[in-house]
Each structure stands twice: as structure tokens, then as C-alpha cells.
C-alpha positions in Angstrom: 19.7 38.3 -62.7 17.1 36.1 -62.5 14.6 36.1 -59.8 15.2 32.7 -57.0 12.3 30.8 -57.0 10.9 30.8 -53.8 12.1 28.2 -50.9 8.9 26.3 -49.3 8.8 27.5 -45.6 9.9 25.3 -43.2 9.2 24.7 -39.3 12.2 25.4 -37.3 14.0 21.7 -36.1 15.3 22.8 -32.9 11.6 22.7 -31.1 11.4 19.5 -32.8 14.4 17.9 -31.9 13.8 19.6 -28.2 10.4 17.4 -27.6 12.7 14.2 -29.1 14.9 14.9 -26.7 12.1 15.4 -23.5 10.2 12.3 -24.7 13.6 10.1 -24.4 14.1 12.0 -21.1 10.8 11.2 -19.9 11.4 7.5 -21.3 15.1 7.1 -19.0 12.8 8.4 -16.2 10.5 5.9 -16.6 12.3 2.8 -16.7 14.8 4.1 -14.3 12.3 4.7 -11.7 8.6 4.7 -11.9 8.7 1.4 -13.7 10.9 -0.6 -10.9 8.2 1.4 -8.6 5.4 -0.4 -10.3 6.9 -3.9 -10.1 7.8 -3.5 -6.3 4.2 -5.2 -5.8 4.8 -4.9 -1.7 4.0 -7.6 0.3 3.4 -5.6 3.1 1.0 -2.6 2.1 -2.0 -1.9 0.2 -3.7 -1.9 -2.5 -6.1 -3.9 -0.7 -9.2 -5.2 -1.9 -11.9 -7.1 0.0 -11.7 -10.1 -1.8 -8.6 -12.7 -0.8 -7.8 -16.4 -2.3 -5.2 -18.0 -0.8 -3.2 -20.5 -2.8 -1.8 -23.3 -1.1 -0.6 -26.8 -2.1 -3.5 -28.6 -1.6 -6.3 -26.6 -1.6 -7.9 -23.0 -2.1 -9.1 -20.6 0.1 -11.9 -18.0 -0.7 -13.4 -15.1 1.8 -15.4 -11.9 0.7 -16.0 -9.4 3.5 -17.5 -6.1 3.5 -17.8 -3.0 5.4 -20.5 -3.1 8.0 -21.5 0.6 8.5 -22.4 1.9 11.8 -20.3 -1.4 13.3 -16.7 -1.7 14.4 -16.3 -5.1 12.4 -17.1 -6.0 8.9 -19.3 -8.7 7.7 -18.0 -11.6 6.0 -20.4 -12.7 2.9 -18.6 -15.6 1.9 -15.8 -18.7 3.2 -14.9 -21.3 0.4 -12.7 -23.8 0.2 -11.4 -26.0 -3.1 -9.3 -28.7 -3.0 -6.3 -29.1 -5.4 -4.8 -31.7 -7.2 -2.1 -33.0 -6.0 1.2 -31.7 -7.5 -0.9 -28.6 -9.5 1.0 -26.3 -6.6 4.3 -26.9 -5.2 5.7 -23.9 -3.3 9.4 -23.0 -4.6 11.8 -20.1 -4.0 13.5 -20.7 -7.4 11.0 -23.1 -9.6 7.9 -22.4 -11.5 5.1 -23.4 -8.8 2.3 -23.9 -10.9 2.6 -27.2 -13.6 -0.5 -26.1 -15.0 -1.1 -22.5 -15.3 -4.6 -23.3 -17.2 -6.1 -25.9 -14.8 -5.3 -23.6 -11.9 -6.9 -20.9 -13.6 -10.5 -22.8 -14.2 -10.3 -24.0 -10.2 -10.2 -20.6 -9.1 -13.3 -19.8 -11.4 -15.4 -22.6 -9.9 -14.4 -21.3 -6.5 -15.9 -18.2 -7.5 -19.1 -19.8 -9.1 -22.3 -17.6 -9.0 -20.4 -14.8 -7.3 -20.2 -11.4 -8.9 -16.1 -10.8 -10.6 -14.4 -8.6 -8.7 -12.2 -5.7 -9.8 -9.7 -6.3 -7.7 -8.5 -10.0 -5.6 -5.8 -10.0 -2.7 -3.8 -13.1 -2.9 -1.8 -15.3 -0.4 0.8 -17.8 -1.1 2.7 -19.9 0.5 5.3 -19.3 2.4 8.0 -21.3 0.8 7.8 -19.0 -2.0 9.7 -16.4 -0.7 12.6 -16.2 1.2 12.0 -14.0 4.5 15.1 -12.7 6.4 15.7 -9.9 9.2 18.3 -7.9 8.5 20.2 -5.2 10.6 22.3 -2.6 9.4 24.1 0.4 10.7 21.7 3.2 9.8 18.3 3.2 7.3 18.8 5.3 4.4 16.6 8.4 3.8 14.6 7.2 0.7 12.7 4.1 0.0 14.9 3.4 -3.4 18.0 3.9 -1.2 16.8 1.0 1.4 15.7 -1.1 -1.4 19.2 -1.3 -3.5 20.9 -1.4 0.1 18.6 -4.3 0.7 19.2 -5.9 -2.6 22.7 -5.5 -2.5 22.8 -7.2 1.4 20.6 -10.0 -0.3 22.5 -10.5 -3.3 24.0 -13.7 -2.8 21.8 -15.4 -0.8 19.2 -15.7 -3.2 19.2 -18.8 -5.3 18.3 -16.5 -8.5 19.5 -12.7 -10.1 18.6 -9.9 -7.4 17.8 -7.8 -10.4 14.8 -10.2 -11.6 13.2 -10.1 -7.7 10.4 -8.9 -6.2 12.4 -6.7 -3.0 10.6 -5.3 0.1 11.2 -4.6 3.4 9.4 -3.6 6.9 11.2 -1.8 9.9 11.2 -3.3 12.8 12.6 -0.8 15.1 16.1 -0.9 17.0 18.3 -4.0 18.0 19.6 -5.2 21.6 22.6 -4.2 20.1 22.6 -0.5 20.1 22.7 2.0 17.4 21.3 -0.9 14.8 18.0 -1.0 12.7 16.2 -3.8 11.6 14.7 -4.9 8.9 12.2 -7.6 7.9 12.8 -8.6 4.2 11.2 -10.5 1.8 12.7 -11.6 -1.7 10.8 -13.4 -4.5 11.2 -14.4 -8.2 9.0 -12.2 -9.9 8.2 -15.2 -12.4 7.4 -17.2 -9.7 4.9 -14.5 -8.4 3.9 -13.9 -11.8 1.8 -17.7 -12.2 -0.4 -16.5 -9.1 -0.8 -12.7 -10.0 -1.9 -14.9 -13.7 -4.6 -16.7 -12.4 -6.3 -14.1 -10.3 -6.1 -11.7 -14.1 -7.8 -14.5 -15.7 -11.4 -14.1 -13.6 -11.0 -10.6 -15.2 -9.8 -9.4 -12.1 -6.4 -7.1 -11.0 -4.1 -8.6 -8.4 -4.3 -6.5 -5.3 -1.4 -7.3 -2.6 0.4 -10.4 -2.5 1.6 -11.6 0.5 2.7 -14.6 2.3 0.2 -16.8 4.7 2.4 -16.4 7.1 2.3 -12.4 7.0 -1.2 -12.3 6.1 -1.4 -13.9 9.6 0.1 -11.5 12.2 -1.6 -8.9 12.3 -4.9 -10.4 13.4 -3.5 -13.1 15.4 -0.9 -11.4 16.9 -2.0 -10.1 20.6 -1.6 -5.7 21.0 1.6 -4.2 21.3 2.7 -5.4 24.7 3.7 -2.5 27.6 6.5 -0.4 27.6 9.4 -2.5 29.0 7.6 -5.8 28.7 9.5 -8.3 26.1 7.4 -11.5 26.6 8.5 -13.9 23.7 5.3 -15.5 21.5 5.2 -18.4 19.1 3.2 -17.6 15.4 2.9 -21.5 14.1 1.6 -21.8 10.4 1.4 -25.4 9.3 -0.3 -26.9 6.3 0.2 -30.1 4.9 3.5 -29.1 2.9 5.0 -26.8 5.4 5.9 -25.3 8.5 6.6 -22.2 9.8 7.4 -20.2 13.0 7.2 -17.1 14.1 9.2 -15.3 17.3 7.9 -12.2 18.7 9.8 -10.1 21.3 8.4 -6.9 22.4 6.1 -7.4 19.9 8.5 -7.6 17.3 9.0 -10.1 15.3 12.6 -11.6 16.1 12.7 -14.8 14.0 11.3 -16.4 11.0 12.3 -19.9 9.9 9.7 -21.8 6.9 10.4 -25.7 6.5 8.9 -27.6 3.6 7.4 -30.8 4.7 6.5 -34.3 2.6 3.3 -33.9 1.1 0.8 -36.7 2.1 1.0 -38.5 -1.0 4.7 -38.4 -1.1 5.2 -40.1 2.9 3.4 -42.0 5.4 1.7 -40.1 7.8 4.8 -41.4 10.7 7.4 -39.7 8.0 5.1 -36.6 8.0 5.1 -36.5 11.6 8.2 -37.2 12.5 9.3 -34.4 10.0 7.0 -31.7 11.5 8.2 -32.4 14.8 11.8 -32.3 14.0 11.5 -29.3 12.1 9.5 -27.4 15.4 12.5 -28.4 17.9 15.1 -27.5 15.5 13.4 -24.1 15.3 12.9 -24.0 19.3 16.2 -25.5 19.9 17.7 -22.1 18.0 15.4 -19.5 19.7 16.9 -20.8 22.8 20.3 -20.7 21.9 21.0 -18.2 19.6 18.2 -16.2 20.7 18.4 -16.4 24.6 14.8 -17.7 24.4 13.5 -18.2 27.7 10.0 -20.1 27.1 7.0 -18.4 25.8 4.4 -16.4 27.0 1.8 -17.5 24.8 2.0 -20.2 21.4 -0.5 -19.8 18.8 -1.1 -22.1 15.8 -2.6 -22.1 12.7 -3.1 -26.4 11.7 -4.3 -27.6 8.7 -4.8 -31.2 8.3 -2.7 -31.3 11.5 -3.6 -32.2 15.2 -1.4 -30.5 18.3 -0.1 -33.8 18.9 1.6 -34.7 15.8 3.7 -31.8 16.6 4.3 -31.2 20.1 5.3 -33.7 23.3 2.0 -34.2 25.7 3.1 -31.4 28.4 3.0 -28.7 25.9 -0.4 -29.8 24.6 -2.2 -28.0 26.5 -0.1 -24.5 26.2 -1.2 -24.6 22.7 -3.5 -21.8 21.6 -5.4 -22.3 18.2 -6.1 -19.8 16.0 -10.0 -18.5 16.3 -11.4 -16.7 14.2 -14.5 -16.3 15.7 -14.7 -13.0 16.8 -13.3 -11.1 13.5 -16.0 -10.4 11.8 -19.9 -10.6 12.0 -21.2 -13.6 9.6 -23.4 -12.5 6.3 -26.9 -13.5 6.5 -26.8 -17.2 5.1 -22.9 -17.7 5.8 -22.8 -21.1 5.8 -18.7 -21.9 6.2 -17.7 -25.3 5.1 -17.0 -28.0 7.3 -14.2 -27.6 9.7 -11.6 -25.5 11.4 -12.2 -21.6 10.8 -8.2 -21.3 11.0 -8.2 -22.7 7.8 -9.1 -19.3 6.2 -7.8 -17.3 8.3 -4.9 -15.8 6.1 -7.4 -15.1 3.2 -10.2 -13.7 5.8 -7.6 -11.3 7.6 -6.5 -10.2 3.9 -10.6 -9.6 2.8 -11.3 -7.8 6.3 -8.3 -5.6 6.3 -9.5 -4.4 2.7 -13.3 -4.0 3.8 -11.9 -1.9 6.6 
């Protein structure tokens, strides 16, 4: 017989095939879980950086704080604001709010002239970019990805756009007056639509920290401490710049109800049509805390006005009930802060944003 030539030696395929098989595992893993993790950009916890913009309709809104060491508050370095033009920003639940990405883009870079780029930028948009709801259910699931697809599936039709393409996230709020229920705050965005602001903060070269909602940005600092056991005082949160309102309702310290109105911009109505819009919108919102809410009155009514006096809003006997927002006693000023012309309120979402991250 003639001698076989020799066969070449070969590596087994099975471990071969095995790490094929882990890889695609890994893969399915991925996109089934850690992936839908990373795009849940919450709008209610960190990252944080201290750096914030907020992005609003008309204008833009820059504060830099730092921690102060040895001090219990921080130092705020630097207060900025830009104004936009008209029609670059509309807020939008379902539409693209930003007509031109690119302009946007070089605003925010000459409100950051001379200043160091950041790693890392906190953003704020407007309110009417989100829809924010409270929900209750039954019982709250064990895991976060359970409450999340029991929230999405609650929210599914509501939405004017696919659950699956949103930006989902929720806070607990604690127990109902009806017993045995847990609530939920919610808040549902189009991830394109968050997309055009996370955009223009990349462009400086920078990573989008936590986006949230002026409104949200607002509470925490505004907001007085959790009131004593038993206590259920009712207070009024009122956010209004010159394209839109929106109220808060706090009970116990909870929040209770959250109702965002879009309002005529200024080149769009006569300041009367403006008015008269605001105002309608605040009773409608009062008119249903009192009777679907059994709203007595409240203890205290805060406000946040940009552009805006107490008087376009409110009837002269309530005038004087009206807190403004102060921001006075947040932070220490930088050596130099010299903050532009007017009302400190007007940064106060982006400051609380900037001091919570130099914290």
C-alpha cells in the first residue's frame, strides 16, 4: 500500500464556533438591555456636571458654579444670557424644535466665548418638550426595567409618537389618598427631539450631562423642606417664559399636579392676546386644583417670570401673595461675577442644575 500523505493539522471548530456563539450572546445582551439602559438619559438623576445651558425659545441661559471648599455653598463663576432668534427654538412634543441645528450651535459657542470647554454640560429645555404625567398604579414592580415597560405600556397611547422611539423615566412619589396605590411622576420625550439639544451642547466638544425640564430643574431649590409629618399645606411652582406656562401643585410636599400651556410668542400676538392667554391658562389650571383636586387655597405661590410682570397674570388681591423666585442666597458670587441686567430668576433653572453638580 502506499503510504497517505499526511493531512495538515487542524484547530478543533467547536471552540471556535463556542466564542461565535458567546459573542452573538453577548451582542442579544447588549441591545436587549445595556443599550436601552444607555439611551434612558434620566431626567431626574445624575450625571451632573457643573456647567448648565438652558435652551429656551427666546433666549439662552449660561451658569458655571464650583465647589467652594471649607463652605456649605458653592461659588458661582459665571451668569450669561443670549438672546435667540425668533423662531430658531419652538418647544414641541412631537416636531423637530430646532430649524437650524447649525446656527444654534454657533450661539451656544459665543455664549461660551473666552471660557475654558467643558467635558461635560447639563442642559435644560423647555417644558413643552416633554409630556409630564403622574401616574398611579396598583403596586411598583421590583426592577427598574419592569417599571419602565409598565410605564411605557400605561403611556402608550397617549403619546402623539411610537413609545418604543421615547426617552421613558419616572420618579416615585410615595402613596395616594386612595390607599394601597403608588405614584408615579413620568416624563416621556421623542428621543429625536432631545437629540437636536444633546447636538448642540457635543458640538463645543462637550458630553451632554442630564437633561431635564426647566420646570424640574426648578423644584428642588425653590421648593420649601419637606413639610411636618401630618401637615399637607398645598403650594403653587409657576414657571412662565414668554412661550409658556406652567404650574406646579405640591401637597405634603409632593408634587400633586403638573399642567404646561404653550403661550403666543411676542412676535406672533399683541401683548393684550399674550395676556389675556397667560391669565386664562393660570385659572383654568386653578379652577381644576380646586375641583378635581379638593384644593383649598395655597399656603405659599412662587413664580419664576420671564419677560412677565405678576399683574399680567394674576387679579390685584393676589398680587401681593405672590412670591418671586430669589436666587440670592444659593450660592456665593465669583470674584468679578458681574450678572447681566435683570431678574436673577431668569437663570435659575440652569444655576440650580450647575450648583447641584458643583455639590
Amino acid at each position: 500500500m502506499q503510504p497517505q500523505p499526511s493531512q495538515p493539522q487542524t484547530t478543533p471548530a467547536r471552540p471556535v464556533r463556542r466564542r461565535a456563539v458567546d459573542l452573538r450572546r453577548r451582542a442579544r445582551t447588549w441591545l436587549r438591555q445595556d443599550l436601552p439602559r444607555w439611551l434612558e438619559r434620566t431626567f431626574f438623576e445624575p450625571p451632573l456636571a457643573p456647567v448648565c445651558v438652558e435652551i429656551d425659545a427666546s433666549h439662552l441661559f449660561l451658569a458655571v458654579a464650583r465647589r467652594n471648599k471649607g463652605a456649605a455653598r458653592p461659588i458661582v463663576e459665571t451668569l450669561r444670557a443670549h438672546p435667540l432668534p425668533p423662531g430658531l427654538v419652538r418647544p414641541s412634543v412631537l416636531q423637530p424644535n430646532v430649524s437650524d441645528p447649525a446656527l444654534l450651535a454657533a450661539e451656544v459657542r459665543r455664549l461660551f466665548t473666552g471660557l475654558t470647554p467643558p467635558p461635560a454640560v447639563s442642559v435644560v429645555v423647555p417644558d413643552g418638550t416633554a409630556k409630564v404625567a403622574i401616574l398611579e398604579l396598583e403596586t411598583l414592580p421590583k426592577s427598574r426595567r419592569e417599571v419602565l415597560e409598565l410605564v411605557r405600556f400605561r403611556l402608550r397611547k397617549t403619546v402623539p409618537f411610537r413609545i418604543d422611539e421615547a426617552q421613558v423615566e419616572f420618579l416615585p412619589l410615595g402613596g395616594s389618598p386612595q390607599a394601597g396605590k403608588v405614584r408615579l411622576l413620568t416624563a416621556v420625550a421623542s428621543r429625536p427631539v432631545l437629540e437636536q439639544y444633546q447636538a448642540v451642547v457635543e458640538a463645543l466638544g462637550a458630553q451632554a450631562g442630564l437633561v431635564t425640564l426647566s420646570s424640574l430643574a426648578l423644584v428642588e431649590r425653590c421648593l420649601p423642606p419637606s413639610p411636618p409629618a401630618g401637615e399637607t399645606s398645598d403650594v403653587l411652582l409657576a414657571n412662565v417664559t414668554p412661550h409658556g406656562l406652567t404650574l406646579s401643585v405640591f401637597r405634603g410636599g409632593e408634587m400633586l399636579l403638573f399642567r404646561s400651556k404653550s403661550l403666543p410668542a411676542p412676535h406672533e400676538a399683541s401683548a393684550e392676546e399674550r395676556r389675556l392667554a397667560a391669565r386664562r391658562e393660570w385659572q383654568a389650571t386653578v379652577a381644576y386644583y380646586q375641583e378635581r383636586l379638593a384644593g383649598r387655597g395655597f399656603a405659599r405661590a412662587i413664580a419664576r417670570l420671564v419677560d412677565w410682570q405678576a399683574a399680567d397674570l394674576l387679579e390685584a388681591q393676589d398680587l401681593a401673595r405672590l412670591e418671586r423666585v430669589d436666587t440670592s442666597g444659593w450660592a456665593e458670587p465669583g470674584p468679578g461675577l458681574s450678572p447681566p441686567a435683570g431678574d436673577g430668576a431668569r437663570f435659575a433653572p440652569a444655576l440650580a442644575l450647575a450648583l447641584k453638580g458643583a455639590a
